[in-house]
C-alpha positions as a Python dict, from the first residue, in 0.01 Angstrom:
ca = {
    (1, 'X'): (0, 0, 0),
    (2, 'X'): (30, 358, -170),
    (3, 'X'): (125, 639, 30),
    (4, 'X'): (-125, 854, -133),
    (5, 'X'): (-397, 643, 13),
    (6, 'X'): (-292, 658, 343),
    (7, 'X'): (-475, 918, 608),
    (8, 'X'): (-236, 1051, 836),
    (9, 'X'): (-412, 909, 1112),
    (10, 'X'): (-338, 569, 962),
    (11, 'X'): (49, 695, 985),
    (12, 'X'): (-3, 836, 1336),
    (13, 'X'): (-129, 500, 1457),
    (14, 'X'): (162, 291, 1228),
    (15, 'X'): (435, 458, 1393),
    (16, 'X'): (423, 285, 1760),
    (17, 'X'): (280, -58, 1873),
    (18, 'X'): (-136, -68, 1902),
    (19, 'X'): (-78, -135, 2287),
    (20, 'X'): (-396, 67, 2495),
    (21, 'X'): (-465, 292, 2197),
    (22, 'X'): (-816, 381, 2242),
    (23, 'X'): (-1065, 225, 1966),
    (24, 'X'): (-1135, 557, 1864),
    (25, 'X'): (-763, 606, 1758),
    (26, 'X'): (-840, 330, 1469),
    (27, 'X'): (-845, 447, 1110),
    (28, 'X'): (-1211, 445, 1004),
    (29, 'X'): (-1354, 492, 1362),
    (30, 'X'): (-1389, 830, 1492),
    (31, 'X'): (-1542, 1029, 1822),
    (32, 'X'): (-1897, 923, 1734),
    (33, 'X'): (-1822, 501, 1633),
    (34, 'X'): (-1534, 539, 1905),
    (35, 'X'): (-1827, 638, 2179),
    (36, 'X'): (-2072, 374, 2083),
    (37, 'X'): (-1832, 148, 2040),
    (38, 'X'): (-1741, 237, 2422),
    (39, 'X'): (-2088, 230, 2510),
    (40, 'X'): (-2080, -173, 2420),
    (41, 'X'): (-1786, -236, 2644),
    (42, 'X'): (-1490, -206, 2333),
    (43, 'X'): (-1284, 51, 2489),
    (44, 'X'): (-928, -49, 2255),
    (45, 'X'): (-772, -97, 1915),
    (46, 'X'): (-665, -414, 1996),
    (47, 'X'): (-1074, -500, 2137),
    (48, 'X'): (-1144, -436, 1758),
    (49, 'X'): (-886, -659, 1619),
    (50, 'X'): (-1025, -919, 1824),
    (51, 'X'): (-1337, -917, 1727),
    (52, 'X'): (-1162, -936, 1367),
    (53, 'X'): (-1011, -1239, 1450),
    (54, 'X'): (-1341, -1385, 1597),
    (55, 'X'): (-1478, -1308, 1263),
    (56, 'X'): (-1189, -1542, 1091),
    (57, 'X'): (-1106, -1220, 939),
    (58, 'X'): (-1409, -1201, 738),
    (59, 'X'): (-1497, -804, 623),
    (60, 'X'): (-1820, -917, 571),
    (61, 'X'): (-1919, -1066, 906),
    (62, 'X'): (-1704, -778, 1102),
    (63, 'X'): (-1912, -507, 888),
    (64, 'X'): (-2242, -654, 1020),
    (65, 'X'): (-2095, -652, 1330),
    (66, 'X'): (-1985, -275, 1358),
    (67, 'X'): (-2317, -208, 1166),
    (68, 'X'): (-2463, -366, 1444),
    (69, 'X'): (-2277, -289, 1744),
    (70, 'X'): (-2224, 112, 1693),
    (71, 'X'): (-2458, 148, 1362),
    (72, 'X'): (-2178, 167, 1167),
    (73, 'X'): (-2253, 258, 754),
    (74, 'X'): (-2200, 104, 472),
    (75, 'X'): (-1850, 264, 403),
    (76, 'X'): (-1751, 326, 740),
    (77, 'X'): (-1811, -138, 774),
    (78, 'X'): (-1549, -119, 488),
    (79, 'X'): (-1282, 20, 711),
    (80, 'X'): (-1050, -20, 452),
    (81, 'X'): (-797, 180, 687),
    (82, 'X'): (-828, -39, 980),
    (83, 'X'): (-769, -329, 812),
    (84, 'X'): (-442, -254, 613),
    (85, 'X'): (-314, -120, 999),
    (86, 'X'): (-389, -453, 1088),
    (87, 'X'): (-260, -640, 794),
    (88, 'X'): (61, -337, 776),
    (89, 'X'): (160, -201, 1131),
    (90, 'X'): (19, -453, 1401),
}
């Protein structure tokens, strides 16, 4: 993974284990995604991953998921961030 394509929250969250980071702490989720995501009962990082691995690790199928659960766009069901943390830090 290049440097240069890594946010700094994406470091931030890299440097120490996921543990009871808040969901909103995720690369690609934010305050607004974060709060609906809250709303639906996913209050942590590791809630998301889960839900990951329910979806076999399928982008596709978690996408539609996020799109559905906290009307998450087209880009933002990408979460290209989120999954290299979980494929490079977790």
């Amino acid at each position: 993974m290049s440097t240069a394509m890594t946010s700094r929250k994406h470091m931030q969250f890299c440097l120490e284990p996921m543990g009871d980071k808040s969901a909103q702490n995720l690369p690609g989720i934010g305050r607004v995604l974060g709060g609906r995501l809250q709303g639906s009962g996913i209050r942590h990082a590791r809630d998301i991953e889960g839900h990951f691995l329910v979806f076999s690790q399928n982008q596709e199928k978690f996408g539609s998921w996020l799109r559905d659960t906290c009307g998450a766009n087209a880009k933002q069901q990408r979460l290209q961030l989120c999954y290299q943390c979980k494929n490079h830090c977790i």
